[in-house]
Backbone as a printed PyTorch tensor [residue, N CA C, xyz], in Angstrom:
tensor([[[218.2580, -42.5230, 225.9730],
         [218.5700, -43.8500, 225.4980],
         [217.2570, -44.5910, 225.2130]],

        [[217.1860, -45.1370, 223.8690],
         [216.1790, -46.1400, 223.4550],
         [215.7600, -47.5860, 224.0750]],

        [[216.6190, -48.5480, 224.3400],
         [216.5590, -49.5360, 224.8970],
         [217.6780, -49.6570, 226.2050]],

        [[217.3190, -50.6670, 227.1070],
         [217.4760, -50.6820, 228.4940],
         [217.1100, -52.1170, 228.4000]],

        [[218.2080, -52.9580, 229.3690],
         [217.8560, -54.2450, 230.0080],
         [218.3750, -54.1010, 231.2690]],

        [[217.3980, -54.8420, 232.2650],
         [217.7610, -54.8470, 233.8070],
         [217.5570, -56.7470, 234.1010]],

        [[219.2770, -56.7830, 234.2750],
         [219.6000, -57.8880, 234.9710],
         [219.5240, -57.6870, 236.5410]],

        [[218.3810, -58.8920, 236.8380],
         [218.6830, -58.9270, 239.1440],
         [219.7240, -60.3100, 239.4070]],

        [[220.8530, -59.8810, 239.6670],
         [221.5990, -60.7580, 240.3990],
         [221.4220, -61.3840, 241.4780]],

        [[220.7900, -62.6810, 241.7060],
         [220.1730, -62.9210, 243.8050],
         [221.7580, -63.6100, 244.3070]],

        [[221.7770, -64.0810, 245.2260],
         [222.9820, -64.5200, 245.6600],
         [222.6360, -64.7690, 247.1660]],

        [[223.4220, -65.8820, 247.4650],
         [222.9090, -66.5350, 248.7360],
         [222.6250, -65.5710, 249.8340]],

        [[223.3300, -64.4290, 249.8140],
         [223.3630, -63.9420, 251.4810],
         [223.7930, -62.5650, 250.4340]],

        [[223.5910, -61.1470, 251.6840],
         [223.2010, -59.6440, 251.4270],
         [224.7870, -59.4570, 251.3190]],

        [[225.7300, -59.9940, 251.6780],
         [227.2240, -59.5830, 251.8500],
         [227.6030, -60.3230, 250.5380]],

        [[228.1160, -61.6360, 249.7900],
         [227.9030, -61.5120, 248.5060],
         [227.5210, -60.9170, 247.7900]],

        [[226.4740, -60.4480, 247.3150],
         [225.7630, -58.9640, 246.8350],
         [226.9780, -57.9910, 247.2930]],

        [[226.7520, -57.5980, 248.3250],
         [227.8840, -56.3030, 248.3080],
         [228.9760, -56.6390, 247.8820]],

        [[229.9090, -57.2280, 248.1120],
         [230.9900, -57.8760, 247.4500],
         [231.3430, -57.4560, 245.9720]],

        [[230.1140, -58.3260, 245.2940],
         [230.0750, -57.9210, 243.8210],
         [229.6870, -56.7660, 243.6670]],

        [[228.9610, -56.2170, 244.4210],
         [228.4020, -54.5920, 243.4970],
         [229.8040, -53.4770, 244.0600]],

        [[230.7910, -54.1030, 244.9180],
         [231.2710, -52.7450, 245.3070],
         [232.9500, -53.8960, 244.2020]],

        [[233.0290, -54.5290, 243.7420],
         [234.0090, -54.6380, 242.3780],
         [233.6390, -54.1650, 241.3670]],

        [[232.1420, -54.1870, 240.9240],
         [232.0540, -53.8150, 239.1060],
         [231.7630, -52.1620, 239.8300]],

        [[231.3030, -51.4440, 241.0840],
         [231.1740, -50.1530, 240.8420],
         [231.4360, -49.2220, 240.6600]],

        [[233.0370, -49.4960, 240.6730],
         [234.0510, -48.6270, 240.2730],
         [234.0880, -48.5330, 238.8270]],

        [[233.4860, -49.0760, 237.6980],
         [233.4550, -49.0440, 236.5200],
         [232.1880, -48.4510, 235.8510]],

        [[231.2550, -48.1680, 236.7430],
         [230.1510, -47.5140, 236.0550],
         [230.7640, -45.6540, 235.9560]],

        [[230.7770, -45.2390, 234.8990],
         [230.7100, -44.3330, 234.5650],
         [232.1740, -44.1850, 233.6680]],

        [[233.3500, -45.1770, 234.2700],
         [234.6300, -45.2620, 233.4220],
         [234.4080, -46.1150, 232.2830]],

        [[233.7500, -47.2220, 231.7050],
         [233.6750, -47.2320, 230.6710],
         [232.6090, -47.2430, 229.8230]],

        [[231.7130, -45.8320, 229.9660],
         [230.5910, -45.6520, 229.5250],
         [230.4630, -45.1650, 228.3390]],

        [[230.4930, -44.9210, 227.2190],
         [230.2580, -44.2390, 226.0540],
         [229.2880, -43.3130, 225.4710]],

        [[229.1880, -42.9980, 224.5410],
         [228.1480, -42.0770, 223.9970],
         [226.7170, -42.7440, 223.6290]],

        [[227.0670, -44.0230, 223.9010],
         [225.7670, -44.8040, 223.2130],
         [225.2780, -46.0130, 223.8730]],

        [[226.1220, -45.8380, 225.7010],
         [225.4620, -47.0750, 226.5340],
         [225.7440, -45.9660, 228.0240]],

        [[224.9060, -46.2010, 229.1230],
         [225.3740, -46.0830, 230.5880],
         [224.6750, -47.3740, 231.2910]],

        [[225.4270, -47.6420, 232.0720],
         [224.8500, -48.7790, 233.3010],
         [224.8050, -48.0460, 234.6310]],

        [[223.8460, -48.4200, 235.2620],
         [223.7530, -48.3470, 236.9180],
         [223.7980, -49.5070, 237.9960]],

        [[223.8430, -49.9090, 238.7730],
         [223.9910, -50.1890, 239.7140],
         [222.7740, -50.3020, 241.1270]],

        [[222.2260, -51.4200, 241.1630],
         [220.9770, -51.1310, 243.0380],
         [221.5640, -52.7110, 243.7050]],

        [[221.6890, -52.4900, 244.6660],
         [221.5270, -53.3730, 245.6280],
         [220.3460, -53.4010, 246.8180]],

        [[219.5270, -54.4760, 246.8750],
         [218.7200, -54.6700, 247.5250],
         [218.4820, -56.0860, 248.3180]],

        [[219.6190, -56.1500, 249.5870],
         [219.9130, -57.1000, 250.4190],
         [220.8160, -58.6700, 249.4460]],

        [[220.6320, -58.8050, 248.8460],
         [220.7760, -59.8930, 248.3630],
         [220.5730, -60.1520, 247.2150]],

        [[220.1020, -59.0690, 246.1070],
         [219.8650, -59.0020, 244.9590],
         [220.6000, -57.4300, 244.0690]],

        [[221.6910, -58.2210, 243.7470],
         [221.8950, -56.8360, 242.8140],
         [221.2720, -57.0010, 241.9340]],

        [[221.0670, -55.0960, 240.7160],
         [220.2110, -54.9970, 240.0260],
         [221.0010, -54.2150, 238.9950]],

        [[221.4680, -54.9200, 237.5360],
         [222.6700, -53.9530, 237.0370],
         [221.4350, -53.5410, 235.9550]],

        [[221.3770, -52.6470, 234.9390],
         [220.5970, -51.8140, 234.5560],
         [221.7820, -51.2270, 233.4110]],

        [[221.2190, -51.6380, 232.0640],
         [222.0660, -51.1720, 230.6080],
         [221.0970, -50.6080, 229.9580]],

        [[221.1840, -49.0430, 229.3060],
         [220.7320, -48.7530, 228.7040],
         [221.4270, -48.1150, 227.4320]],

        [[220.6790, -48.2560, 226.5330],
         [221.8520, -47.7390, 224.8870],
         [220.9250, -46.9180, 224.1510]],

        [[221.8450, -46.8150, 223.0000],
         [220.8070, -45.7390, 222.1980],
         [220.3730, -46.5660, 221.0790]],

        [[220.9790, -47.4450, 220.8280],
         [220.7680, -48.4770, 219.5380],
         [220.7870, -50.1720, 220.3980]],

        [[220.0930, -51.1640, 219.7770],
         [220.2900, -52.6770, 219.5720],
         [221.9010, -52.9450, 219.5150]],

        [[222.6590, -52.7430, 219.0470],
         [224.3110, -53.2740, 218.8720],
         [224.8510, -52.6690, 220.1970]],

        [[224.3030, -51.5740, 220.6750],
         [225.4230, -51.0340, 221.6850],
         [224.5030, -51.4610, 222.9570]],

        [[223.8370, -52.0380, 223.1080],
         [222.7500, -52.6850, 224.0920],
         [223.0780, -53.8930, 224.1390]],

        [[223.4090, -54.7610, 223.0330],
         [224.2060, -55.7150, 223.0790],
         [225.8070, -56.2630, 223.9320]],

        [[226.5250, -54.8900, 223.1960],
         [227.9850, -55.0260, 223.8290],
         [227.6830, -54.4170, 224.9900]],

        [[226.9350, -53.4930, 225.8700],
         [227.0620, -53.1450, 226.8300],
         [226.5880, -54.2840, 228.1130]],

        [[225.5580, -55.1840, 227.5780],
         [224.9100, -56.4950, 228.3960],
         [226.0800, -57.2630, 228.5960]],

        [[226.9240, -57.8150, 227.3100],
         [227.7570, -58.5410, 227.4540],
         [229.2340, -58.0300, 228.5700]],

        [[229.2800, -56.3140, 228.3760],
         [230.6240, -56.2700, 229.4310],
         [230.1430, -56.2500, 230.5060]],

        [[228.8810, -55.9030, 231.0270],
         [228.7120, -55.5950, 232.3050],
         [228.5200, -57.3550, 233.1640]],

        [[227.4420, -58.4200, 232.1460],
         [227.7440, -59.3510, 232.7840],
         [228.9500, -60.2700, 232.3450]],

        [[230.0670, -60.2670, 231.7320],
         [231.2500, -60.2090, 232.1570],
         [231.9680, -59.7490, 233.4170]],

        [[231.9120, -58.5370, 233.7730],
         [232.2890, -58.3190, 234.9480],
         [231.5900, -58.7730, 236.3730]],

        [[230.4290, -58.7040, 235.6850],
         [229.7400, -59.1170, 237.4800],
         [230.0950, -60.8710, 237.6260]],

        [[230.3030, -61.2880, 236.3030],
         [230.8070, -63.1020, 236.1560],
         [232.5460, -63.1180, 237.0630]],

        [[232.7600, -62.2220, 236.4960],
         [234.6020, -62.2060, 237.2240],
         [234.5560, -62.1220, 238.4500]],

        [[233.4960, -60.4320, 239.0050],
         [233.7990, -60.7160, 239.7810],
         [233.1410, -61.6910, 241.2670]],

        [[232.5520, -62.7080, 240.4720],
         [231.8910, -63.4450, 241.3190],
         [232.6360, -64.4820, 241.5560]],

        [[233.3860, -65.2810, 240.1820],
         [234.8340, -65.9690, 240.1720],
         [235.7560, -65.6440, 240.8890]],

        [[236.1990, -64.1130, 241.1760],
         [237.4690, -63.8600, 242.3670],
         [236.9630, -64.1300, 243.1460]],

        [[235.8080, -64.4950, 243.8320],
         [234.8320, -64.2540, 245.4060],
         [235.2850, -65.3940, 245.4310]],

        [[234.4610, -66.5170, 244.6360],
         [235.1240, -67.9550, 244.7450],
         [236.3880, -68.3460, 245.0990]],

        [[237.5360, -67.5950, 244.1100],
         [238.7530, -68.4030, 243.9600],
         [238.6330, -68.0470, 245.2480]],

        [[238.9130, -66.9850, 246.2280],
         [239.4690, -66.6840, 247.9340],
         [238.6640, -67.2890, 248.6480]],

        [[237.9640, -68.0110, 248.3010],
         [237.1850, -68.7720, 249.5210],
         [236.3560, -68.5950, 250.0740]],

        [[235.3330, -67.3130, 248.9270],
         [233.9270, -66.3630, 249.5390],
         [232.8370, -67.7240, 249.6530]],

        [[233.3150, -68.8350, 248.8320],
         [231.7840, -69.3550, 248.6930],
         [232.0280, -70.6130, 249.7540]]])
C-alpha cells in the first residue's frame, strides 16, 4: 500500500480506550478491501487506528469509515453513561 494515515485517539482514562478499540475491532479485517487495510494499537489511553490504501480515493473512504466508527462508537459509550 502507497499511502497510510495514523489517527491517535487520547481519551480521559486507559478503560475508555479499551472500550472503543474492542467495538471497532471486530471490523478490522471484515470490511477491508483490495485497496485499503486498517489496524488497530492501544497504548493506555491512546488508541492508534492506522489506514493504509493503495491510491488517494481509497485512503480517503477508508479514513472516513474507520473514524466514523470509532465516532459511534464513542457516542454508544456516552449514550450508557460511560462518560
Amino acid at each position: 500500500m502507497d499511502h497510510e494515515a495514523v489517527f491517535d485517539c487520547d481519551y480521559p482514562d486507559a478503560e475508555r480506550a479499551r472500550r472503543v478499540e474492542r467495538a471497532v475491532a471486530v471490523e478490522v479485517g471484515d470490511i477491508e478491501g483490495d485497496r485499503t487495510t486498517a489496524s488497530l494499537e492501544r497504548d493506555g489511553a491512546t488508541l492508534t487506528v492506522t489506514v493504509r490504501a493503495a491510491d488517494l480515493v481509497a485512503l480517503r473512504a477508508g479514513c472516513n469509515t474507520w473514524l466514523s466508527l470509532v465516532s459511534v462508537a464513542e457516542d454508544c459509550g456516552a449514550a450508557r453513561g460511560a462518560e
